[in-house]
C-alpha positions in Angstrom: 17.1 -96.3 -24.2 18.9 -94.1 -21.3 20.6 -92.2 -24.6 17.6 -91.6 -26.1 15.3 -90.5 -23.1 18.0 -88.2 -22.1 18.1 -86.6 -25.3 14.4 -85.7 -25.8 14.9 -84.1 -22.4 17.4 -82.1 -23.1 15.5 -80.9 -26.6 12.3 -80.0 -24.4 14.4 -77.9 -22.2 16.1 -76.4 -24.8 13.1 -75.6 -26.5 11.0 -73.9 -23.3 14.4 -71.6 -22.8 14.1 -70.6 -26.2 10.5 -69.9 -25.6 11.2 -68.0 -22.3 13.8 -66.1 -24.3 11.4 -65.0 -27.3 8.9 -64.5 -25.1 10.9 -62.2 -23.1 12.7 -60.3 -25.8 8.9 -59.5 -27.7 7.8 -57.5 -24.4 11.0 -55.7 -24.1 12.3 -56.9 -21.2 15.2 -59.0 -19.6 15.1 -61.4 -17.0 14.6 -60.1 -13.4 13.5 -56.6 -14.6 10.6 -55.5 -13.2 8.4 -53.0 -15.3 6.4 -50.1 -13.7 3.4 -49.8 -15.7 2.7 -46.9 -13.2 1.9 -43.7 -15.5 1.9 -39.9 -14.6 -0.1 -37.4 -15.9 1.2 -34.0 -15.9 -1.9 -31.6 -15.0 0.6 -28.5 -16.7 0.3 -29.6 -20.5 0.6 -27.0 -22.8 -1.6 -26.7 -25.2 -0.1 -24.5 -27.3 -2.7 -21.5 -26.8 -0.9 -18.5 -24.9 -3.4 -17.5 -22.1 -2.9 -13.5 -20.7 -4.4 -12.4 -17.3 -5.3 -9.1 -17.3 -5.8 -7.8 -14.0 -8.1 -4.8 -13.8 -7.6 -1.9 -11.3 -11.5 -1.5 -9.9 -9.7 1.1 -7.4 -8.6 3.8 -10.2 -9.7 5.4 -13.3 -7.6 3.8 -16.5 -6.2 6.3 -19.4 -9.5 5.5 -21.6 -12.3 6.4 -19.3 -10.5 9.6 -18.2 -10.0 10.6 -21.7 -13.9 10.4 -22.3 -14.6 12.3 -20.3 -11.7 15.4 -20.3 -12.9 15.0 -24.0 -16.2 15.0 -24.2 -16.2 18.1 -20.9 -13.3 20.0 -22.8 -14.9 19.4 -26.1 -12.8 18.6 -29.2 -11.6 21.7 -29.9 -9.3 21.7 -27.3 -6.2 20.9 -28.8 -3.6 19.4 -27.1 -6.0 16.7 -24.8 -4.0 14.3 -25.4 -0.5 15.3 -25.0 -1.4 16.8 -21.7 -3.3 13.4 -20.8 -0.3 11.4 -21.8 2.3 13.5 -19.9 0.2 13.3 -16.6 -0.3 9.8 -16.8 3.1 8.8 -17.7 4.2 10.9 -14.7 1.9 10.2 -12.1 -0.3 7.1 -13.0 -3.9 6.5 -12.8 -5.8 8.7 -10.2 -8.3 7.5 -7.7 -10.7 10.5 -8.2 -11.3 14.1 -10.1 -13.0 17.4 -10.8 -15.1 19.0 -13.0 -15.3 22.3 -12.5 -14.9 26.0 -13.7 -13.0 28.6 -12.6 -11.9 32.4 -12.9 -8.9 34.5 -11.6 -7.1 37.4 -12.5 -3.5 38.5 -11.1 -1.6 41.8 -10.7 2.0 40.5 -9.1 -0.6 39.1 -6.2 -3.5 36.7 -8.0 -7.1 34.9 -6.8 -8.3 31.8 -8.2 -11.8 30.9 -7.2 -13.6 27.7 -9.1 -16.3 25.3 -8.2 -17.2 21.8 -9.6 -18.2 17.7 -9.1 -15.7 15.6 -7.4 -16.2 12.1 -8.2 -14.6 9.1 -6.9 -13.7 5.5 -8.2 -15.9 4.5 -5.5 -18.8 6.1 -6.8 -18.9 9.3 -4.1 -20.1 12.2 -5.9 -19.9 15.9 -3.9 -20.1 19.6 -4.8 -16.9 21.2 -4.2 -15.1 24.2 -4.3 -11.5 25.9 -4.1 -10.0 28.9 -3.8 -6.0 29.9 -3.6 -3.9 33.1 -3.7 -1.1 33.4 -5.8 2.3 35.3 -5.7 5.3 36.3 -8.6 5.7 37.9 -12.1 2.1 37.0 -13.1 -0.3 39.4 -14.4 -4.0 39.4 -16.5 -7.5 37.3 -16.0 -8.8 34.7 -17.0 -12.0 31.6 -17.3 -11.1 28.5 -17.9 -12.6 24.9 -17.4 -10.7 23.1 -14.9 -10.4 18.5 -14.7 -8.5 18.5 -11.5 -7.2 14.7 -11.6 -6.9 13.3 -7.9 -4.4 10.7 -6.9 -3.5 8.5 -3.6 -6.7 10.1 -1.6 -7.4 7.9 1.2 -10.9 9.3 1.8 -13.1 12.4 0.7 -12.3 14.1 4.1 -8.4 14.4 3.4 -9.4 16.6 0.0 -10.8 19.9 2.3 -7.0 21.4 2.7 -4.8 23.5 1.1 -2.4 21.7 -1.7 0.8 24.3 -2.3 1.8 23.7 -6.5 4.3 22.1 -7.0 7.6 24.3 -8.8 8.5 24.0 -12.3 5.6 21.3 -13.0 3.6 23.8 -15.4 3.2 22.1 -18.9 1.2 24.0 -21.7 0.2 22.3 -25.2 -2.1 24.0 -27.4 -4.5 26.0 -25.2 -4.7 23.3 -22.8 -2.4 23.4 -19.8 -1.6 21.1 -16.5 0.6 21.8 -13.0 0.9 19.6 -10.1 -0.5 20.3 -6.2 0.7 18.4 -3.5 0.2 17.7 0.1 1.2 14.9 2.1 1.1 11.7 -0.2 -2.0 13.2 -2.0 -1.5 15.0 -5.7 -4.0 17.1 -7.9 -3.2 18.1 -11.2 -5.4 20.9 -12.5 -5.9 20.4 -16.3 -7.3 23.9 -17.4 -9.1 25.4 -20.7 -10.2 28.8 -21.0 -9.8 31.8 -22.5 -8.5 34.9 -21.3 -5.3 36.6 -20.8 -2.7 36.2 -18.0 0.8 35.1 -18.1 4.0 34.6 -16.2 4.8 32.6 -13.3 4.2 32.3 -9.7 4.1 30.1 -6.6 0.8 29.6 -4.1 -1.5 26.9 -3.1 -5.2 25.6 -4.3 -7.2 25.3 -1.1 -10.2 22.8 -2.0 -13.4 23.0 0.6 -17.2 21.4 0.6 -18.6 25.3 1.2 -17.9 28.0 -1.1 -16.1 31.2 0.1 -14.5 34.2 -0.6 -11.8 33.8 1.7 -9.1 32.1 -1.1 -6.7 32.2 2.5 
């Protein structure tokens, strides 16, 4: 009949709704929602692990190598090394360049210094130098010492031959071993000296460093 035909089609849409429905409400969704299946992948995942950079200076000498070798030229029984070492560096940084050398003065009110040694740069230039510098104040006695002469900001070899007045007040003395600061234009020495000897008191002049050696400390 009409009744009855009507019926079953009302049941069988009935029934594909509900199957729409159920079908809809398994995969999460609603009707008329469109789903990005597009996914991302961040390329910055952490992993957990903590990854340091350490960027290495190839220009300058770090704290280590120079005090191999201030040691090993000083010797041990130097005392003092590295308080010296640590106060320069804190102060002035990591140089580009230094000196091995020796030296000898002697002062009466007016004093010499005369010294030789091996320059060596952080760009591998080695050279036989020399220096030489008067002296001036309430300084009297002689003495020999071993001088490292640490070099900083020196653009090239050429702009070492010149005269490098001290710097005032920068003496510092610990156990035998003792440090000052030269300077001239944006380029700094500081003489690290060991010897033995007497002479004492201060003064003010200049270390003048050349490629010849002479008597001429002027």
């Amino acid at each position: 009949t009409f009744k009855d035909t009507t019926m079953k089609q009302l049941t069988l849409i009935f029934s594909l709704i509900a199957l729409f429905l159920s079908g809809c409400a398994s995969s999460g969704t609603t009707p008329g929602t469109e789903v990005d299946e597009t996914v991302e992948v961040d390329e910055n995942v952490e992993t957990g692990e903590t990854v340091e950079t350490v960027e290495v200076d190839e220009t300058t000498f770090s704290e280590d190598e120079i005090f191999a070798e201030i040691e090993g030229f000083f010797g041990r029984g130097a005392e003092g090394i590295a308080d010296v070492l640590n106060k320069v560096f804190s102060e002035q940084g990591r140089p580009n360049g230094y000196i091995k050398g020796d030296e000898a003065g002697g002062a009466f009110t007016i004093g010499l210094r005369y010294g030789r040694g091996r320059l060596q740069l952080k760009d591998g230039t080695q050279r036989n130098v020399y220096w030489s510098g008067p002296s001036i104040g309430l300084d009297i006695g002689g003495n020999a010492a071993k001088a490292f002469v640490l070099i900083y900001d020196l653009p090239d070899e050429q702009s070492l031959y010149q005269r490098f007045p001290g710097v005032d007040g920068s003496l510092y003395f610990v156990g035998g071993v003792g440090v000052n600061y030269n300077q001239a234009g944006g380029i700094r020495l500081a003489p690290i000296r060991f010897g033995v000897g007497w002479r004492q008191g201060i003064n003010i002049g200049y270390m003048r460093i050349s490629e010849k050696q002479t008597w001429n400390p002027f």
